[in-house]
C-alpha positions as CSV (number, residue, x, y, z in Angstrom):
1,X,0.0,0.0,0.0
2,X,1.7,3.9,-0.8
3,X,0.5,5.7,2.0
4,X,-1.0,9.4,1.6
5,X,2.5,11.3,1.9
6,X,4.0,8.9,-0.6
7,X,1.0,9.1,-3.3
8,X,1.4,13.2,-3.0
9,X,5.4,13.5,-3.6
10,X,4.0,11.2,-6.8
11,X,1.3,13.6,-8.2
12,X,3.9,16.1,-6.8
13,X,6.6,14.8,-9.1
14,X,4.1,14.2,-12.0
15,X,2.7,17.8,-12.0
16,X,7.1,19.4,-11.5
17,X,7.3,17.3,-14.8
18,X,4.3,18.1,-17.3
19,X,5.2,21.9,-16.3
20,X,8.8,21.3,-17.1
21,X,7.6,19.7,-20.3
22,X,4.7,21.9,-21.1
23,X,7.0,25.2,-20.8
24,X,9.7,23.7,-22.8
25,X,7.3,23.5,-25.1
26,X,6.5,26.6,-24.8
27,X,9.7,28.2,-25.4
28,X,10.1,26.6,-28.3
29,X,7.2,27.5,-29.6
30,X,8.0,31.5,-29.0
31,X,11.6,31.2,-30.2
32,X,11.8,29.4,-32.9
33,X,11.3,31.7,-36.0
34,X,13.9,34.1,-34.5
35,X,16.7,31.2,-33.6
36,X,16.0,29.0,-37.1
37,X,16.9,31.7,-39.2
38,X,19.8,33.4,-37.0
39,X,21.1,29.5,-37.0
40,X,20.8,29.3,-40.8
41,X,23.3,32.4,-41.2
42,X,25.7,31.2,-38.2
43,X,25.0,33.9,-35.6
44,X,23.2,31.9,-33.2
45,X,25.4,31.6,-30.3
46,X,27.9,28.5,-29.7
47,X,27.6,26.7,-26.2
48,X,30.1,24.8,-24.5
49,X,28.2,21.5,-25.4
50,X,28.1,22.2,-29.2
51,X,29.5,19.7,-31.3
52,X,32.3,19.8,-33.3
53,X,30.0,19.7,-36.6
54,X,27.9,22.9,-35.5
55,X,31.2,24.6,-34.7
56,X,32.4,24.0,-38.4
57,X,29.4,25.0,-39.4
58,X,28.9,28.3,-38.1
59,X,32.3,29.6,-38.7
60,X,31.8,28.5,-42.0
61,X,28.9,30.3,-42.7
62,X,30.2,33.2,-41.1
63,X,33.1,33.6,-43.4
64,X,30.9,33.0,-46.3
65,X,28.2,35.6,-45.1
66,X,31.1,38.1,-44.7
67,X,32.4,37.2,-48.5
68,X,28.9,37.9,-49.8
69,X,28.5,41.1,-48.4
70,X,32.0,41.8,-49.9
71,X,30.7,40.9,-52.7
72,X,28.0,43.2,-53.2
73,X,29.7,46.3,-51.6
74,X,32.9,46.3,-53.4
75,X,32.0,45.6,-56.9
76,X,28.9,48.0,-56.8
77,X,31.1,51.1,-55.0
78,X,33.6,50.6,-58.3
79,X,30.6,50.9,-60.4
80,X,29.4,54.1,-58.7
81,X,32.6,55.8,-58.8
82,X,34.6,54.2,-61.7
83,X,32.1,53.6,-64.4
84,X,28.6,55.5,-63.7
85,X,28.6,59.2,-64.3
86,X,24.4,59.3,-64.2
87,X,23.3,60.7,-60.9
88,X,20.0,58.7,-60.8
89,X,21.9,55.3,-61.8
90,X,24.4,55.7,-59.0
91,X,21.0,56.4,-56.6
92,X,19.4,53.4,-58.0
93,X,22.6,51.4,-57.6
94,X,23.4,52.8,-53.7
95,X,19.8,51.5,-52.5
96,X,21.1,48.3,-52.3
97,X,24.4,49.0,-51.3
98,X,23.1,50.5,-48.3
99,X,20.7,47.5,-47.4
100,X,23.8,45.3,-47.2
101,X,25.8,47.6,-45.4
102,X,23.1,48.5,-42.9
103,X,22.8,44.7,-42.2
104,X,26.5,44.0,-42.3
105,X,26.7,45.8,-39.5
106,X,23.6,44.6,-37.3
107,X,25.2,41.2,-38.6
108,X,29.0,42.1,-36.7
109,X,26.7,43.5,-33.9
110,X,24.8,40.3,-33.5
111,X,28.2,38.1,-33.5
112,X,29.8,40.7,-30.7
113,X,26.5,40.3,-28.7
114,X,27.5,36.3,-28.4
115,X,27.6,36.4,-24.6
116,X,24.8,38.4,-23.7
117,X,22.2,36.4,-25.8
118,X,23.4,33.2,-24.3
119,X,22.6,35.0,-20.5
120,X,19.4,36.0,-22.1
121,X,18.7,32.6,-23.1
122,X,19.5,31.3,-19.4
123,X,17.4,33.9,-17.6
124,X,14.7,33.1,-20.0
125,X,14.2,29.4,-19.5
126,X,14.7,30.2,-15.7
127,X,11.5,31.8,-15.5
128,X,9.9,29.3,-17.8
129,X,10.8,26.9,-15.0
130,X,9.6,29.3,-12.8
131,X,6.0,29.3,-14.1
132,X,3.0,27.4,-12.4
133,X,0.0,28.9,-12.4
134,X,-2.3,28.8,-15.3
135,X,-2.4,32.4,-15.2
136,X,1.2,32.8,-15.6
137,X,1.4,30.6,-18.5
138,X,-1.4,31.8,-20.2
139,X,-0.2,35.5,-20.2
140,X,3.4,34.1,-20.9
141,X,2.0,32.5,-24.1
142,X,0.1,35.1,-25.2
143,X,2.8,37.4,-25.6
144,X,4.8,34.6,-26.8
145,X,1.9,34.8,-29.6
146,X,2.1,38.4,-30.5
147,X,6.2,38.1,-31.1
148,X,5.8,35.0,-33.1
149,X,3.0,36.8,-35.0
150,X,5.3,39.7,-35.8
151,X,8.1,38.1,-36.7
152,X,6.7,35.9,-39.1
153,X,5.1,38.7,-40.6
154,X,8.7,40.9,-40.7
155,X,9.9,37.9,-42.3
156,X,7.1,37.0,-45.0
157,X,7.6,40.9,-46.2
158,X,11.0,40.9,-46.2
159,X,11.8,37.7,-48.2
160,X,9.2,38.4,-50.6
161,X,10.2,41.6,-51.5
162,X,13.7,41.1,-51.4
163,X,13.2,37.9,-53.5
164,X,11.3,39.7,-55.7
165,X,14.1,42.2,-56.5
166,X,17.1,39.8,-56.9
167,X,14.9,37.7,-59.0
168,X,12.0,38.5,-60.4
169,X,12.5,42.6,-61.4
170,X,15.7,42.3,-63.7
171,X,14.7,38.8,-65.0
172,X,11.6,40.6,-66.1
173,X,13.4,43.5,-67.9
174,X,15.3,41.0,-70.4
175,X,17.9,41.7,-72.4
176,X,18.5,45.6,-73.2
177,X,20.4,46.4,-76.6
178,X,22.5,49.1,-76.7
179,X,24.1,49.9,-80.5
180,X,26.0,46.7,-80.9
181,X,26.2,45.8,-77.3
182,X,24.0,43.2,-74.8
183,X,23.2,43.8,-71.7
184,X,21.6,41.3,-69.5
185,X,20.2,43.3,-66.2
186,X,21.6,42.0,-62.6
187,X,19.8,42.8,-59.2
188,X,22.7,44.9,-58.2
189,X,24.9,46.7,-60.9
190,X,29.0,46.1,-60.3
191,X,32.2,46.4,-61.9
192,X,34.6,43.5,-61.9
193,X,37.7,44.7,-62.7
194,X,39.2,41.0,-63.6
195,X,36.1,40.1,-65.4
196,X,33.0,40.9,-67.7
197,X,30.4,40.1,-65.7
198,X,27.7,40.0,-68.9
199,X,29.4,37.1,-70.5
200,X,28.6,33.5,-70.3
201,X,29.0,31.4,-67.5
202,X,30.4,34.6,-65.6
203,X,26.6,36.0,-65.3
204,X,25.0,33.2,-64.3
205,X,27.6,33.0,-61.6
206,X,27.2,36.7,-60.5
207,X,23.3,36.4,-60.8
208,X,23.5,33.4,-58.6
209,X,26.3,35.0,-55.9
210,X,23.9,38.0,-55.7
211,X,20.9,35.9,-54.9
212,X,22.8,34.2,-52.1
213,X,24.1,37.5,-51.0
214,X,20.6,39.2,-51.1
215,X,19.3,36.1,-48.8
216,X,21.9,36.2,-46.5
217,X,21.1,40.2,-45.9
218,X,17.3,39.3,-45.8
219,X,18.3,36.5,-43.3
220,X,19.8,39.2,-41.2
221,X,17.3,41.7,-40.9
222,X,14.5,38.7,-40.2
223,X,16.7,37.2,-37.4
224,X,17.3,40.4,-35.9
225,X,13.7,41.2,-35.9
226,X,12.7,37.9,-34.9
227,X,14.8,38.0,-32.1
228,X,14.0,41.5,-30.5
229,X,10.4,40.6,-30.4
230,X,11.0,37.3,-28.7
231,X,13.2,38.9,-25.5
232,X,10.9,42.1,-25.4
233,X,7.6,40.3,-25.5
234,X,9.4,37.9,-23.0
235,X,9.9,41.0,-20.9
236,X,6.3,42.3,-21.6
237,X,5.1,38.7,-19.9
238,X,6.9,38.8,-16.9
239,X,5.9,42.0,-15.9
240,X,2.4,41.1,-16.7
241,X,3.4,38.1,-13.9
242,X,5.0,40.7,-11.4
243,X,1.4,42.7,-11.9
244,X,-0.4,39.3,-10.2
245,X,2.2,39.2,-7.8
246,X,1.9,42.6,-6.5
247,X,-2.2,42.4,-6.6
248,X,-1.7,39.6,-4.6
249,X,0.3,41.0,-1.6
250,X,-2.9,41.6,-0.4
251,X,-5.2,38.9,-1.4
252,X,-2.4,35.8,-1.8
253,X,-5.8,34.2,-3.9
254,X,-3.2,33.0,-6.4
255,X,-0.9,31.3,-3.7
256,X,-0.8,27.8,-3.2
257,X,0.9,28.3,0.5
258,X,0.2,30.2,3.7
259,X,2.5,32.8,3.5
260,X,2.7,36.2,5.0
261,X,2.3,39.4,3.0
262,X,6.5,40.4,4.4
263,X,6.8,37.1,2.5
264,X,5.1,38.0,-0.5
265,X,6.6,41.3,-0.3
266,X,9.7,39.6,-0.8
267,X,8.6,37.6,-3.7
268,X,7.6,40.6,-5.5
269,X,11.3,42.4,-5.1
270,X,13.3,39.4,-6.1
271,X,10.5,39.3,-9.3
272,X,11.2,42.8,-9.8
273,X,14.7,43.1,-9.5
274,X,15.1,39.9,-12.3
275,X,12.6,41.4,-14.4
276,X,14.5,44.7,-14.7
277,X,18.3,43.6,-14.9
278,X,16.8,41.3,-18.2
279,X,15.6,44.7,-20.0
280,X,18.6,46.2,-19.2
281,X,20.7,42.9,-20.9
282,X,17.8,43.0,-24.1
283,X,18.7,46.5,-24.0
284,X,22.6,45.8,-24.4
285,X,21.7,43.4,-27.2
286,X,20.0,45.8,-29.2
287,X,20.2,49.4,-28.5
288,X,23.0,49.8,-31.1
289,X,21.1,47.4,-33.6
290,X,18.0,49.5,-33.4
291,X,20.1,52.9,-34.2
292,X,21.4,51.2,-37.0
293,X,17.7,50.4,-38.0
294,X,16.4,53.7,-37.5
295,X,19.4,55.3,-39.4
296,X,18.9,52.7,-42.2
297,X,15.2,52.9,-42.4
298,X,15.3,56.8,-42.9
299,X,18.3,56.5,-45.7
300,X,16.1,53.4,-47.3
301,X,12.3,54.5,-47.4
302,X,13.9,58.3,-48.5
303,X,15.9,56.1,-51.7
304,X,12.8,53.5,-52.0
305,X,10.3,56.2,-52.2
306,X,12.0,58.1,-55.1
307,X,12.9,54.7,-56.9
308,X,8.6,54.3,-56.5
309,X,9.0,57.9,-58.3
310,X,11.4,56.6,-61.0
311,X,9.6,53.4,-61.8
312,X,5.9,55.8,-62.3
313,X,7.8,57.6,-64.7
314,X,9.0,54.6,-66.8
315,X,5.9,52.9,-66.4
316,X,7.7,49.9,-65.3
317,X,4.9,47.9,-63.4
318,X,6.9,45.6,-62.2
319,X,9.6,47.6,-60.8
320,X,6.8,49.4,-59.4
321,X,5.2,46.9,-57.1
322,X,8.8,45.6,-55.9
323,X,9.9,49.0,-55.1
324,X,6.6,49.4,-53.3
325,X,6.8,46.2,-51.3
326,X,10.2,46.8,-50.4
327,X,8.6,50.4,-49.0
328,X,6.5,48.8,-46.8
329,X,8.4,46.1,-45.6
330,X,11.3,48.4,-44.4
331,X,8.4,50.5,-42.5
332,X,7.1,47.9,-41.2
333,X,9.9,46.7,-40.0
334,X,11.2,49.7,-38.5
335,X,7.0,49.7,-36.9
336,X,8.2,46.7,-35.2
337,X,10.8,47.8,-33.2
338,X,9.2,51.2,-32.5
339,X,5.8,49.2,-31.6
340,X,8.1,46.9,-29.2
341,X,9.2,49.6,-27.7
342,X,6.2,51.2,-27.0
343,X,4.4,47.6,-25.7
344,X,7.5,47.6,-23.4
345,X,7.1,51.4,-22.2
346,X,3.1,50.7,-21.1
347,X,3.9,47.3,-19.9
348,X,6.3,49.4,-17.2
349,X,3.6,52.4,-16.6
350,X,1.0,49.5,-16.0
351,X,3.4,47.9,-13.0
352,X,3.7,51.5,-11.6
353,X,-0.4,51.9,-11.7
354,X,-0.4,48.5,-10.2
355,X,1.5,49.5,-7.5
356,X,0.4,52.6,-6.2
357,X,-3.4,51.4,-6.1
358,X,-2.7,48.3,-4.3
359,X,-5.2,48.1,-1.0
360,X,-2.3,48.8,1.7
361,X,-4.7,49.9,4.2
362,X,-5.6,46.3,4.3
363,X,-1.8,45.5,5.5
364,X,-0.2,45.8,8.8
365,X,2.0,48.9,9.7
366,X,5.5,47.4,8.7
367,X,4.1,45.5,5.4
368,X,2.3,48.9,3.8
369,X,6.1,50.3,5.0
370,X,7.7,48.4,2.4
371,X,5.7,48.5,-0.4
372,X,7.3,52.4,-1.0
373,X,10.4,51.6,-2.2
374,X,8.3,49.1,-4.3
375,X,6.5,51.6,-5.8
376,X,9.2,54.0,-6.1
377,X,11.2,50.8,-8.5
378,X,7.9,50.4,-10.3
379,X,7.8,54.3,-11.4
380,X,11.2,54.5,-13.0
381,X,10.4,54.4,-16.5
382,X,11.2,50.8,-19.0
383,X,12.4,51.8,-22.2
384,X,14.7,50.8,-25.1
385,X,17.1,53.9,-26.1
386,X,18.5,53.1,-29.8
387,X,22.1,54.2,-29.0
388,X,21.4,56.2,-26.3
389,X,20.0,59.0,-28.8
390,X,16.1,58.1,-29.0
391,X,13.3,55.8,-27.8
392,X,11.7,53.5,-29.2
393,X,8.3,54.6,-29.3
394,X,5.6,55.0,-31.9
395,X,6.4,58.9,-31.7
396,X,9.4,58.4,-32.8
397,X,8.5,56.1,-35.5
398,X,6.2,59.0,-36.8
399,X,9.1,60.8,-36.5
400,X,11.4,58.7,-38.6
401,X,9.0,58.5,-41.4
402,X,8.7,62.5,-41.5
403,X,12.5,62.7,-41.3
404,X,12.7,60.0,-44.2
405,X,10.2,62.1,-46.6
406,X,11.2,65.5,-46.0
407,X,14.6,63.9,-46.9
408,X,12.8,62.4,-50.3
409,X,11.6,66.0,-51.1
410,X,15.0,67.5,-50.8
411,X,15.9,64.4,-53.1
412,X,13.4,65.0,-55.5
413,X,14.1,68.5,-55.6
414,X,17.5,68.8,-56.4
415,X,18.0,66.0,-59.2
């Protein structure tokens, strides 16, 4: 016979494991767009128990990302500077130029940020662990949901318009004869100085190196995206969970043991004090990626928007709708992190509202005592500062888009 005390450190054991399994789940589930791609492109992070294989692997393709962006940036600055006198050509050919750049760099950012990401990683399937309640896990999941949704949505723009523009646009343009010469258009006009890149096999070879090259950019702005909404929604959820905890100070409805409220008091600071040193690590990670966004975004919806311009005028329909999905998928991109930003701002105004209209008349003396320093942590405000020059805020993304098409005008303007 299992007595009563033996039969509940069974159900005890059973429940420890279908949470363990359930969250694990769960985390899965919420990071998986974000790590596949970064994993594809090498600059998902290498643990100690890696194996020899993945190792390879990722320093491989982290020498071949860094030759593809080489090969797009130097070939294409020769042609603006060696061979192209036509101010609108060397436009049309520094749009894409800038792309790679602008995710070359978020790409050396990301590999720099090693370290930080794999602390992330650990704090973040800590509090997994951490999660009981069906409460907890539900809000947990939500926001799990909205970043999943997001990303996938970054990443369905940004591959099909990118796609669309190594492929589809100067495949549809054909072959353009000029006098006695043949020119076969190419995603991203270069000089080779060692070689004519318009001759057989030579232009199938470029065509093909520019595809990979335009995936491998595409790669890094989806992983990038992918990854900033999984460790700010993650942030957005645990604050939701330090909310319950500090509504039930009072109540403890939500408590499976007898504790005191000094004890719950306690609870809540240790919540608190994690929750906040993890925005300020997802904050290390990407403050100096999102000024690179927002400086990229400016420079690429001001170029995209008079490429729309340029297209109208040549009544190029397909050029048109690339150009124009390429518009919105860098604003909506750059939407993201600003929206992030902002879910992460109210998310911390919401904990200070929580905590100044708890019931702490219903407390003893000593207990209401410590809930000011408390509220005092809960009123300093949660942002993410893009280089430590702006927020990230829908504001400022109104901002940016004003800044990017008075910049168009001037454009426009003076060519």
């Amino acid at each position: 016979m299992i007595g009563p005390e033996m039969r509940q450190l069974e159900e005890k054991k059973s429940r420890v494991t279908t949470y363990s399994d359930r969250n694990e789940i769960a985390l899965n589930y919420s990071l998986k767009i974000g790590r596949g791609i970064l994993r594809v492109i090498g600059a998902w992070p290498l643990y100690k128990d890696s194996s020899n294989v993945e190792k390879i692997y990722s320093y491989s393709v982290n020498f071949f990302c860094y030759f593809l962006f080489t090969f797009i940036l130097v070939p294409g600055l020769l042609r603006i500077f060696l061979i192209e006198q036509n101010t609108r050509i060397r436009l049309k050919i520094f749009g894409p130029l800038c792309t790679c750049s602008i995710n070359a760099t978020k790409y050396s950012i990301l590999m720099t940020r090693g370290k930080k990401i794999k602390e992330c990683m650990k704090h973040i399937r800590e509090d997994w662990k951490r999660v009981i309640l069906k409460k907890d896990y539900e809000s947990m999941m939500s926001h799990a949901k909205v970043g999943r949704t997001l990303a996938v949505m970054s990443a369905s723009f940004i591959y099909g318009a990118g796609m669309s523009y190594r492929t589809i646009l100067p495949l549809s343009k054909g072959k353009i004869i000029i006098g006695n010469l043949t020119i076969r258009p190419i995603a991203c006009p270069s000089y080779f100085v060692i070689f004519d890149e318009q001759k057989s096999p030579a232009y199938e070879l470029v065509f093909f190196g520019q595809f990979l090259a335009g995936f491998a950019v595409y790669s890094v702005a989806c992983g990038v995206c992918g990854l900033a909404t999984f460790l700010i929604m993650h942030a957005c959820g645990q604050f939701e969970i330090l909310m319950r905890m500090m509504r039930d100070i009072v109540d403890g409805k939500d408590d499976t043991n007898d504790t005191d409220p000094d004890t719950r008091i306690a609870e809540v600071i240790r919540h608190q004090i994690r929750s906040r040193n993890f925005v300020k690590q997802v904050e290390e990670i990407l403050q100096y990626m999102c000024m690179v966004e927002i400086l990229g975004c400016t420079s690429l919806v001001c170029l995209v928007l008079y490429y729309v311009i340029m297209e109208w005028e040549n009544s190029d329909t397909t050029g048109l709708v690339t150009y124009f999905i390429f518009l919105l998928s860098f604003a909506f991109n750059m939407f993201i992190f600003c929206y992030m930003g902002e879910l992460l701002s109210e998310q911390g105004i919401k904990v200070g509202i929580t905590s100044c209209t708890l019931d702490w008349n219903r407390l003893p003396t000593k207990s209401a005592q410590s809930l000011i320093l408390i509220i005092l942590a809960s009123n300093h405000p949660i942002k993410i500062v893009a280089g430590k020059l702006m927020d990230m805020s829908l504001t400022n993304f109104n901002n940016i888009i004003k800044t990017a098409v008075g910049y168009f005008n001037i454009l426009r303007s003076s060519i």
